[in-house]
Phi, psi and omega in degrees: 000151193280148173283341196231154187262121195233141186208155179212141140278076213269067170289159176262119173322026169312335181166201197267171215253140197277166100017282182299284193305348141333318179279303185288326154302322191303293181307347193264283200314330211250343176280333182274330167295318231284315193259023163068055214203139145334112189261105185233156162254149189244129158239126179280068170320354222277321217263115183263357177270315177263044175275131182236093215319328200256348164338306178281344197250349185259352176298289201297296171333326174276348194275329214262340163300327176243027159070004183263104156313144166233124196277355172210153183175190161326291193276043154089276185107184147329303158295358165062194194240016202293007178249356171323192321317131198243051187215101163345312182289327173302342178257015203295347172279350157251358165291339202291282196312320167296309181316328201290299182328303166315306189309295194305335178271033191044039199242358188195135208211176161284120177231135189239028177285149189270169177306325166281349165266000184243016173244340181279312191287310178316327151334289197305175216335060162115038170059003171257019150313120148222210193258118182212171170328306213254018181230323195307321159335311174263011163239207195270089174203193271225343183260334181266325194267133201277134185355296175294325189276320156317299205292337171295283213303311192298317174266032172265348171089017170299140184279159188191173211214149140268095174276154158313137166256141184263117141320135151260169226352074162246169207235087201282123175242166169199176173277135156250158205279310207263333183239347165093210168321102192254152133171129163300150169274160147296350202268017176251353172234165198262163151270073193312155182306161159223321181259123144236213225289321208273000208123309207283149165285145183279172178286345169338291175277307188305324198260011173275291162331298183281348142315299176322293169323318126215091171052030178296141194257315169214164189231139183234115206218150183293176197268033170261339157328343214306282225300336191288328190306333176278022193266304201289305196313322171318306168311274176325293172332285184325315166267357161103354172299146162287114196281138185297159152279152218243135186209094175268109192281169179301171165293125161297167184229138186284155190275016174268348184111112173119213186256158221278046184292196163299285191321313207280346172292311181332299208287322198234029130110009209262119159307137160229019163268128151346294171321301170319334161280337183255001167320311209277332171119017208256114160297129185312307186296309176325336231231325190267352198242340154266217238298100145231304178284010188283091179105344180217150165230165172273005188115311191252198203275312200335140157232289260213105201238143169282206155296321166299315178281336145327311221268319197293294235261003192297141157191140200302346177293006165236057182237113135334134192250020160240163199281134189254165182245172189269110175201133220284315199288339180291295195297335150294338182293293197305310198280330164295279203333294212295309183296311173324346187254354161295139176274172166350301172308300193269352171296311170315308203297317202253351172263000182313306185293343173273330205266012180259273188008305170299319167102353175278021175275347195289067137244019168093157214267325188274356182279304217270342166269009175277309183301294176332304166334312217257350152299304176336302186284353184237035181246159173228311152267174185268349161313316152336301190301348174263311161331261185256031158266314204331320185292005161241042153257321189200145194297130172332160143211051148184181211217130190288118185261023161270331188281314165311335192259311168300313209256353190269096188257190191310323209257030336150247176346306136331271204304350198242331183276344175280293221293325153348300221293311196281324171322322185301338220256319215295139155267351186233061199266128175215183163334305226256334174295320134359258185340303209282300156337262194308345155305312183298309184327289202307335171272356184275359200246355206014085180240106205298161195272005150345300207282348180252345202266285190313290194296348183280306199301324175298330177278296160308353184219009204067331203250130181248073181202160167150194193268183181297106202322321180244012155283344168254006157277322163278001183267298130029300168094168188280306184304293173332307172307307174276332172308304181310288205316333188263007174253332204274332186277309181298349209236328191250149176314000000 
C-alpha cells in the first residue's frame, strides 16, 4: 500500500471546468485534507484538437474561487513541483519510452490501418466490430505484417497508433473504495490507442504513467472512467507496477432522468459550468456544500458545512455508488444558509459589485448594514440587496399588480392617507411608534389593521412581501414614508 496518500485532479483544457469536475476536484481535495495527504493538479493536454485556450485559466479561477487549494501543480503550490512537469504535453518522451516498452515485452504492437480499413472493420457485423483480440488479426499492424515491412513502414514515418494488446480469457479485478469487488472478462474490452498518429499518448497510457510517476495512492475520478480501468489495471501489470486505488464517484443525475449532460442540463435550466454559478450570484461555500452532498453524506442529521468542516467529517466509505440527482432548488436552500452565517461586513463585502452597479453603495456604511442586517434571513443571494432590496434605496415606480388588485380596496386612500398624516405630526418616529399609530388609526376608522398594513407595504416597496413592515419604516425613515405613501394614494386607482 502506498504510505502516503497523493490524490490528483487531471482535467482537460477542453472547454469551461464542468459543474461534475467540480465534484471531483472537491472529493479529492477533501479526501487529501481529511487523510494529511497531497492534493496535486495535473492538466491533461495531450487531445490538441478540442484544446481550448481560456480553458486552463478558467480551470484554476475556479479552483481557486471554491477554496480548493492546490498543494502541488503547474504553479508549483506548497509542495513545490518535483514530480513535474504537470502538463501532458510537456512528458510526451516518457510516454514514448513507456510505449516503447510495452512493444518490446509484447504488450503492445503497431497498427497502421488507414481510416478507411478502421471505418470498414466499424461496418461488421451490424456496426458492432471493433478493434479487439478477435479482430486484430485482419488487420494492417505490427502482429499480422512481418517483421521487415513493420521496420519499412515505420522508418518511412508512415502514420500509425500504438494500441494495447488485451490477453484472452483473463478476469481482470480490483477493489473499488465506492462499489467494492469490480471485475472484467478480457474479451470485453478493446485494444485501445495508447500512442496516437501525432505522437501524443490517449489519456490511457498518460494518466496510468503519470500517476505512477508520481506516486498518486489513489484516483477518485467520475463512474463514467469505470469501463477504462481494465485498460489501467492492465497497463499497471504490464509494467510490473502497483496499481492506486480506484474510486468511482456516482453519476450526477438531470432532475428530468438520466445523466446531467448538456442537453439534459439545457433542458432542465441547470447551469453546467462553474463559471455560470459564480455569474448567477452562487456562493463558493453554498455551492461546495451542495456538491459535497451529491453522492456522499456524513451520516448524521447535519447539511450545512463549512470546506473545513467538510474535510473533517469525509471518507470515502459514505460516498454512494448510484446515481443522484441535481436540483437547483435544493442549492438556492445551501446558498440562503451559507449566506445567513455571514455577518454584515462580508454579507456587504459580496453584495458590493451590485450595490456599487446601482449607485446604492453611496448610502452610506451604517444604512446599508442595517438593510443587511435586517435582509439577510429573506435573501438567496448577496446580490438581492441591491435587487429585490432596491426599495430602501429608492421610492418604488410601479406597483405590483396581483398585489395592487389584492391588496388595494375603496377605503386604501383614506386609511393611508390618515396614517400619513399622524406620522407626519410624530416627533419620535421608530418601529414601535409606526406601530402604535397605526393601531389607533385602524381603530378610529374601525378597520382591521390589516386594510392599513398590506396597502402600506405596497406603497413603500411596491411589493406585497417583504421584512416586518414596521422595522422597515424605520430603516426608511419618517419623511420617505409619508412621501411614498401620499404618491402611492395619488398613483393608485
Amino acid at each position: 500500500m502506498h504510505s502516503d496518500i497523493r490524490v490528483r485532479f487531471a482535467p482537460s483544457p477542453t472547454g469551461l471546468l464542468h459543474i461534475g469536475g467540480l465534484r471531483t476536484a472537491l472529493y479529492n481535495y477533501l479526501f487529501a485534507k481529511r487523510n494529511n495527504g497531497t492534493f496535486v493538479l495535473r492538466i491533461e493536454d495531450t487531445d490538441r484538437e478540442r484544446f481550448v485556450e481560456e480553458a486552463e485559466a478558467d480551470i484554476l479561477e475556479s479552483l481557486n474561487w471554491a477554496g480548493l487549494d492546490v498543494d502541488e501543480g503547474p504553479d508549483g503550490g506548497p509542495g513545490g513541483g518535483k514530480y513535474g512537469p504537470y502538463y501532458q504535453s510537456q512528458r510526451r518522451e516518457l510516454y514514448r519510452k513507456y510505449a516503447g516498452e510495452l512493444i518490446q515485452a509484447g504488450h503492445a504492437y503497431y497498427a497502421f490501418d488507414t481510416p478507411e480499413q478502421l471505418e470498414e472493420l466499424r461496418s461488421r457485423d451490424g456496426g458492432t466490430a471493433r478493434y479487439d483480440m478477435h479482430t486484430r488479426d485482419s488487420m494492417a499492424n505490427s502482429l499480422t505484417l512481418p517483421g521487415d515491412e513493420v521496420k519499412r513502414r515505420l522508418d518511412a514515418g508512415e502514420a500509425h497508433v500504438i494500441r494495447l494488446k488485451v490477453p484472452s480469457d483473463k478476469r481482470i479485478a480490483f477493489d473499488d473504495a465506492v462499489r467494492g469487488s469490480v471485475s472484467f472478462a478480457s474479451e470485453e474490452v478493446d485494444d485501445q490507442v495508447l500512442v496516437k498518429s501525432d505522437g501524443m499518448p490517449t489519456y490511457h497510457l498518460a494518466n496510468v504513467v503519470d500517476d505512477h510517476e508520481m506516486q498518486i495512492s489513489h484516483v477518485i475520478r467520475g463512474e463514467e472512467w469505470l469501463p477504462s480501468t481494465p485498460k489501467h489495471i492492465l497497463l499497471y501489470e504490464f509494467f510490473g507496477w502497483q496499481p492506486p486505488t480506484f474510486a468511482h464517484l456516482p453519476l450526477i443525475l438531470s432532475p428530468t432522468g438520466g445523466k446531467l449532460s448538456k442537453r439534459n442540463a439545457d433542458r432542465a435550466g441547470i447551469p453546467v459550468s462553474v463559471r455560470q454559478y459564480r455569474e448567477a450570484g452562487y456562493e463558493p461555500e453554498a455551492l461546495i456544500n451542495f456538491l459535497a452532498f451529491l453522492g456522499w453524506n456524513p451520516g448524521d442529521e447535519r447539511e450545512v458545512f463549512a470546506l473545513d468542516e467538510l474535510a473533517a467529517a469525509f471518507s470515502l466509505d459514505r460516498v454512494g455508488s448510484s446515481g443522484v440527482s441535481f436540483s437547483m432548488d435544493k442549492l438556492r436552500w445551501y446558498n440562503e444558509n451559507h449566506l445567513r452565517l455571514l455577518d454584515e461586513s462580508e454579507l456587504l463585502s459580496r453584495a458590493q459589485p451590485a450595490l456599487t452597479a446601482k449607485g446604492y453603495d453611496q448610502a452610506g456604511e451604517a444604512y446599508l448594514r442595517d438593510v443587511a442586517s435586517l435582509m439577510r434571513e429573506r435573501i438567496v443571494f448577496a446580490s438581492d440587496l441591491a435587487t429585490e432590496c432596491a426599495y430602501f434605496f429608492e421610492a418604488p415606480d410601479s406597483y405590483e399588480e396581483a398585489g395592487v388588485k389584492k391588496r388595494w380596496k375603496e377605503d386604501s386612500p383614506a386609511l393611508l392617507t390618515a396614517y400619513a398624516d399622524r406620522l407626519e405630526a410624530l416627533d419620535n418616529f421608530s418601529a414601535e411608534a409606526a406601530e402604535t399609530v397605526l393601531r389607533e388609526v385602524a381603530d378610529e376608522h374601525e378597520a382591521g389593521a390589516g386594510r392599513i398594513i398590506h396597502p402600506t407595504r405596497l406603497a413603500l416597496s411596491g411589493v406585497t412581501f417583504g421584512p416586518g413592515l414596521f422595522e422597515m419604516m424605520e430603516l426608511i425613515g419618517k419623511d420617505e414614508c409619508v412621501l411614498r405613501m401620499r404618491k402611492a394614494v395619488e398613483s393608485l386607482p
